[in-house]
VEXZAKOL-189516 format. One line per field, with one value per residue: residue in three letters; residue number from 1; x, y, z of N, C-alpha, C in turn. Coordinates in pm, 1 decimal, padded with zeros to 6 digits. Layout:
<recs>
r	(Ala,...)
k	(NUM,...)
n_c1	(X,...)
n_c2	(Y,...)
n_c3	(Z,...)
ca_c1	(X,...)
ca_c2	(Y,...)
ca_c3	(Z,...)
c_c1	(X,...)
c_c2	(Y,...)
c_c3	(Z,...)
</recs>
This chain:
<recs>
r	(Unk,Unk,Unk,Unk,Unk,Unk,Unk,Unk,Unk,Unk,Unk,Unk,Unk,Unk,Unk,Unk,Unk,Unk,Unk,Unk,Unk,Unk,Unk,Unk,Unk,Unk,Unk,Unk,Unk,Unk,Unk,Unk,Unk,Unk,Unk,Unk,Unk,Unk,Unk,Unk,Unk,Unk,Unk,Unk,Unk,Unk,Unk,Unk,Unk,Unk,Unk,Unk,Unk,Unk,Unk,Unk,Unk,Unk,Unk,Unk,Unk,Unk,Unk,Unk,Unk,Unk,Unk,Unk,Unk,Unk,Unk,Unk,Unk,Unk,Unk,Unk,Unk,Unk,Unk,Unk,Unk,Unk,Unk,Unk,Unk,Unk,Unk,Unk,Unk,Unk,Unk,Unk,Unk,Unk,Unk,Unk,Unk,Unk,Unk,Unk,Unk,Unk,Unk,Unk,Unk,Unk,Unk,Unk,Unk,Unk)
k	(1,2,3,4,5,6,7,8,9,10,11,12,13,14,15,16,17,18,19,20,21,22,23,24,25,26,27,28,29,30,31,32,33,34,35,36,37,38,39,40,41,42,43,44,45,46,47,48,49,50,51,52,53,54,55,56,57,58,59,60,61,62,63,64,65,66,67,68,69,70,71,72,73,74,75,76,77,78,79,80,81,82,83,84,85,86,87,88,89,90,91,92,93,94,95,96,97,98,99,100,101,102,103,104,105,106,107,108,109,110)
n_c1	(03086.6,02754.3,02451.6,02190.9,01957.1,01908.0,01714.5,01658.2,01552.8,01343.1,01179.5,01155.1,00940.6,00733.2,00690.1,00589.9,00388.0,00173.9,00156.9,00070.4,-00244.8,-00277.3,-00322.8,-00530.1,-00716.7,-00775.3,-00865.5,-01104.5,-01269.5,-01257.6,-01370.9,-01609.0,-01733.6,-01703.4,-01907.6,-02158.8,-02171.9,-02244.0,-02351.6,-02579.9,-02792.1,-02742.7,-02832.8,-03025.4,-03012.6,-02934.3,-02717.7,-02422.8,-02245.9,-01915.6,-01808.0,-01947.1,-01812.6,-01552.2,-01567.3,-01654.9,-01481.9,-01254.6,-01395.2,-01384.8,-01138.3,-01079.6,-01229.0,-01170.6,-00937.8,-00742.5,-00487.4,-00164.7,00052.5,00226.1,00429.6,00666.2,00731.7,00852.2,00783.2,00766.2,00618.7,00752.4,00851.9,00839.8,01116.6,01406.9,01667.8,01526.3,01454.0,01668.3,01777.5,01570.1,01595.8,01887.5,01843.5,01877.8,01743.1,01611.6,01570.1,01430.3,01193.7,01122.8,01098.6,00858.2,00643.5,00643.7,00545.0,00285.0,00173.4,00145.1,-00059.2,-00286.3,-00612.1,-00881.8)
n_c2	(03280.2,03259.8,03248.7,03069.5,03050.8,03270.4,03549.9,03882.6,04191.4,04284.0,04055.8,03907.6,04056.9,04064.1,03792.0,03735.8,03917.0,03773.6,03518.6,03613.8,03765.8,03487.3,03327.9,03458.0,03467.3,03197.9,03180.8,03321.5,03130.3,02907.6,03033.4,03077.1,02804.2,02747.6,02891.0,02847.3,02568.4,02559.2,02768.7,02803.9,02549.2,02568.0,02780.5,02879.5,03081.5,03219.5,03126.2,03245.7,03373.2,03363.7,03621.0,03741.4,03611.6,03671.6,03922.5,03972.2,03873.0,04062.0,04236.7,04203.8,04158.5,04390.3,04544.3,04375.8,04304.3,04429.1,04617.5,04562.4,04721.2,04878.2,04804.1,04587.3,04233.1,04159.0,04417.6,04613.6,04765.6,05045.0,04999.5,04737.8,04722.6,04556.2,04697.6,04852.0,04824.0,04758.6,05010.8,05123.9,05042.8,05152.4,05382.3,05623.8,05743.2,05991.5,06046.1,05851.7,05894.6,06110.5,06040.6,05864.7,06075.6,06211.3,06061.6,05983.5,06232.2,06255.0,06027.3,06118.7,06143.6,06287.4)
n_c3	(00439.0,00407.4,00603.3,00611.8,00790.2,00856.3,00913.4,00736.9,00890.6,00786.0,00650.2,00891.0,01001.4,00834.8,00779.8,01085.0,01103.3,00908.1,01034.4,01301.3,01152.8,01047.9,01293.2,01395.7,01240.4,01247.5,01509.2,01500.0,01397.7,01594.0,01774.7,01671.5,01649.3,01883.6,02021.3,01823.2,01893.1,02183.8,02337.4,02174.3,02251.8,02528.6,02591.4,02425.5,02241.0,01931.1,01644.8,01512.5,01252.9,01068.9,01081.3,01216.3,01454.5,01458.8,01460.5,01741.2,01874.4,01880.0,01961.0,02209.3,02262.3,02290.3,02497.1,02685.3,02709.6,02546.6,02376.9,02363.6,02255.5,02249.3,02476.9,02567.2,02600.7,02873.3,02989.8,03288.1,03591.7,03678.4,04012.3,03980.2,03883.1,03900.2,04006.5,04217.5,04407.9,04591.3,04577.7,04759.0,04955.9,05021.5,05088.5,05308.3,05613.3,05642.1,05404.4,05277.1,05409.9,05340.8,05028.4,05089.4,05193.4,04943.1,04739.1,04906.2,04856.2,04583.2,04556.0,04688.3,04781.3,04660.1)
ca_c1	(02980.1,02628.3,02370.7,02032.5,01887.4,01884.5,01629.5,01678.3,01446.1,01190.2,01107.5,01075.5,00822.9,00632.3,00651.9,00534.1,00264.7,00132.9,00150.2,-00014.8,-00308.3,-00344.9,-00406.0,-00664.9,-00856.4,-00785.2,-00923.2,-01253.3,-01314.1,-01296.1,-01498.9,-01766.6,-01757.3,-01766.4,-02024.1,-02239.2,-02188.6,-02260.8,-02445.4,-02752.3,-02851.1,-02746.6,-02916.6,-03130.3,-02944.5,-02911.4,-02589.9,-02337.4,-02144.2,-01775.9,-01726.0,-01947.6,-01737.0,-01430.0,-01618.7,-01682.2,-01312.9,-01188.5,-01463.7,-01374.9,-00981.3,-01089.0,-01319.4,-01118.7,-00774.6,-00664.3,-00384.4,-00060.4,00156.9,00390.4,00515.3,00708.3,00700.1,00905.7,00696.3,00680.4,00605.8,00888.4,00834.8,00902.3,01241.2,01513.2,01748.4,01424.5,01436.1,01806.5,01806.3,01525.5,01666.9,02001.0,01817.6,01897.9,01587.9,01569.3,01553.3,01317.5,01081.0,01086.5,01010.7,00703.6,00610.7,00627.4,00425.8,00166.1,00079.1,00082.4,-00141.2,-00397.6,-00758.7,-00925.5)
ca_c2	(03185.6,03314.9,03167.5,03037.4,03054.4,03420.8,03609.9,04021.2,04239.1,04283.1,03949.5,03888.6,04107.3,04025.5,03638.6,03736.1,03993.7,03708.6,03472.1,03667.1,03776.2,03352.9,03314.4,03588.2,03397.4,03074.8,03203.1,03366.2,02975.2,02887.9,03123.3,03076.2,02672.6,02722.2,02948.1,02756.8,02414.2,02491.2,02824.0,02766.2,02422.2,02610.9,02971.1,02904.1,03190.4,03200.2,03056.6,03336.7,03333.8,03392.1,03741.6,03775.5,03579.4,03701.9,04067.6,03961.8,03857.1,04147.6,04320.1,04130.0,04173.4,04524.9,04533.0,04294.4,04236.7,04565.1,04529.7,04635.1,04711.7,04952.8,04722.7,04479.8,04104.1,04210.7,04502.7,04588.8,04927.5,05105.6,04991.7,04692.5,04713.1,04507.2,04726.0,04972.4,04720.8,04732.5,05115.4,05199.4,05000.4,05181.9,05541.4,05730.4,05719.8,06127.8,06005.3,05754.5,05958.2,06255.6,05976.2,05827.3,06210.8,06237.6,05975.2,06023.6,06380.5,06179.1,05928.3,06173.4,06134.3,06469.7)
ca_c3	(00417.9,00439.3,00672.2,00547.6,00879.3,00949.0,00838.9,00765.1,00972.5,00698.4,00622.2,00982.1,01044.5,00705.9,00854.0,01229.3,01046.5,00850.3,01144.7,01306.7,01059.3,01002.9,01371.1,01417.4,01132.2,01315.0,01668.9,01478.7,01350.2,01686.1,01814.1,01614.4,01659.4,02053.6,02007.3,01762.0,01934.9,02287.2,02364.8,02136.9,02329.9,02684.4,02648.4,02332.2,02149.5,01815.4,01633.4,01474.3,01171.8,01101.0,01083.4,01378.6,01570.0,01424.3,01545.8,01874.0,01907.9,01843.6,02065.4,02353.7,02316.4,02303.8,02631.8,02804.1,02709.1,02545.7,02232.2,02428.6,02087.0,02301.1,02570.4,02483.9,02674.6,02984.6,03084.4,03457.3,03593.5,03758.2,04133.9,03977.9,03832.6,03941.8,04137.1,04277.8,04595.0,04649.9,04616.6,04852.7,05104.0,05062.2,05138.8,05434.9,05700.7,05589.0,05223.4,05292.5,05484.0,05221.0,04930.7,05118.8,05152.9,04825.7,04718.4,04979.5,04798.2,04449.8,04570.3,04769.3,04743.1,04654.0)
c_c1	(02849.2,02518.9,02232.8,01968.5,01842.0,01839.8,01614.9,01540.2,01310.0,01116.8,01063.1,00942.4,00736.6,00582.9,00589.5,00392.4,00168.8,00080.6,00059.8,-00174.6,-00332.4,-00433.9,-00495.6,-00796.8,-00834.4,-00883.4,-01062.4,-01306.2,-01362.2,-01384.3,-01642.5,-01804.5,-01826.0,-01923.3,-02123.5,-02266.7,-02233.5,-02384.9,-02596.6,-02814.5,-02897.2,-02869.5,-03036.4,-03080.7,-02941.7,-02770.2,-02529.8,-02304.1,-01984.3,-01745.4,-01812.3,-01842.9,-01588.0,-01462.6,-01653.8,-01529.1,-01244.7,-01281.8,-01405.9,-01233.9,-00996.3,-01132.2,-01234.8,-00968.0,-00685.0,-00557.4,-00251.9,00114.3,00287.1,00470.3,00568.4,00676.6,00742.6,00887.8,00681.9,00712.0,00720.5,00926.3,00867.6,01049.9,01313.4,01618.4,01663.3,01410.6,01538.2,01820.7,01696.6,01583.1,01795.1,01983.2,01827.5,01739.6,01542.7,01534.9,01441.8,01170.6,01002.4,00993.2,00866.5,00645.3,00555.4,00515.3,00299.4,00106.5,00053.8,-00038.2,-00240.9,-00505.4,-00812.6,-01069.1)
c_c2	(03245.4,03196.6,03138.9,03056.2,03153.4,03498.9,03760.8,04049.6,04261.3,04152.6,03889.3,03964.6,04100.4,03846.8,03677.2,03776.5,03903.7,03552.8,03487.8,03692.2,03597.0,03312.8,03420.7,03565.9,03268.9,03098.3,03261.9,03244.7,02948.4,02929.0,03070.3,02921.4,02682.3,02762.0,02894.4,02619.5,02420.6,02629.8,02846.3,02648.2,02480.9,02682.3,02968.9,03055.1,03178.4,03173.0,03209.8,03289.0,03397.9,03502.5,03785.6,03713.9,03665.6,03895.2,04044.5,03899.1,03950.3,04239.5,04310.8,04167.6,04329.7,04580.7,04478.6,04267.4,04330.3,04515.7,04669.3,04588.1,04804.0,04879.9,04582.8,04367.7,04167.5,04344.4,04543.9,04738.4,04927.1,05053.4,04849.7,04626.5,04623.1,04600.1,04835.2,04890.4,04779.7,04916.5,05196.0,05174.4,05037.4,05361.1,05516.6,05725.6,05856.7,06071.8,05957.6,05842.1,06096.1,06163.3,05938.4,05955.2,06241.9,06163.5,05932.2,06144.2,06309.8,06085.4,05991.0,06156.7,06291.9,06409.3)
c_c3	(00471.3,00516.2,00615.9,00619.0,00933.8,00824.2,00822.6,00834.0,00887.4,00675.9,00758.8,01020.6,00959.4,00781.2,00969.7,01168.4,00987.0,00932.8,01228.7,01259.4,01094.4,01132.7,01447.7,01344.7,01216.0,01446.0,01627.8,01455.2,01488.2,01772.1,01761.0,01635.1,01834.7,02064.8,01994.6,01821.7,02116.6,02347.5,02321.0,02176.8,02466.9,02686.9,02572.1,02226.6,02021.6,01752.3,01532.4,01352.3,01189.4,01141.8,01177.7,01478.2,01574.4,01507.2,01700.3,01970.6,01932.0,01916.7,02167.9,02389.2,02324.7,02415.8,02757.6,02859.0,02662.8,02454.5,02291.8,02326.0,02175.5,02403.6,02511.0,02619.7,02825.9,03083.0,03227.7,03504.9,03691.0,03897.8,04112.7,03920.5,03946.5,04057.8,04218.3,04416.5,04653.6,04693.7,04732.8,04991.0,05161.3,05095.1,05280.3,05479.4,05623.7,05447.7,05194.7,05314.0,05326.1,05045.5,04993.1,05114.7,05001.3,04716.2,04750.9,04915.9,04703.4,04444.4,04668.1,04709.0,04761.8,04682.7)
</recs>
């Protein structure tokens, strides 16, 4: 019996891609409303249109927020892995000493 609910890997990523894509045009709308409705009263600025905003969206995640396509959700740099606690704490004082060593040259200020 075949499932209706499960979707092969192509069409998921055509659906997310598209998903995607809709809200990237949704969040330039917004943009440009905030924009238009509150900083030309505040600052006296002039009001934007879409594909400025939609360009200043896409500036900003660029400036600010960075588009992190290689990490996936669960991300965390090495130091913090899961068993990187359990195993420093099971080094030998010599062990210990030689890693901080080691990481003290990596982390020198020239």
């Amino acid at each position: 019996m075949e499932d209706s609910h499960n979707f092969s890997r192509p069409k998921r990523k055509a659906f997310f891609g598209l998903f995607m894509f809709a809200g990237l045009l949704v969040m330039g709308a917004v943009v440009m409303l905030l924009w238009n409705n509150i900083l030309p009263e505040v600052t006296g600025i002039k009001t934007i249109s879409y594909w400025q905003a939609l360009g200043l969206l896409v500036l900003c995640r660029i400036l600010f927020g960075g588009f992190h396509f290689g990490r996936g959700r669960g991300y965390r740099p090495p130091g913090a892995q899961p068993g990187f606690r359990d195993k420093f704490l099971n080094m030998t004082d010599e062990e210990r000493t030689t890693f901080r060593a080691q990481w003290q040259e990596r982390c020198k200020k020239d």
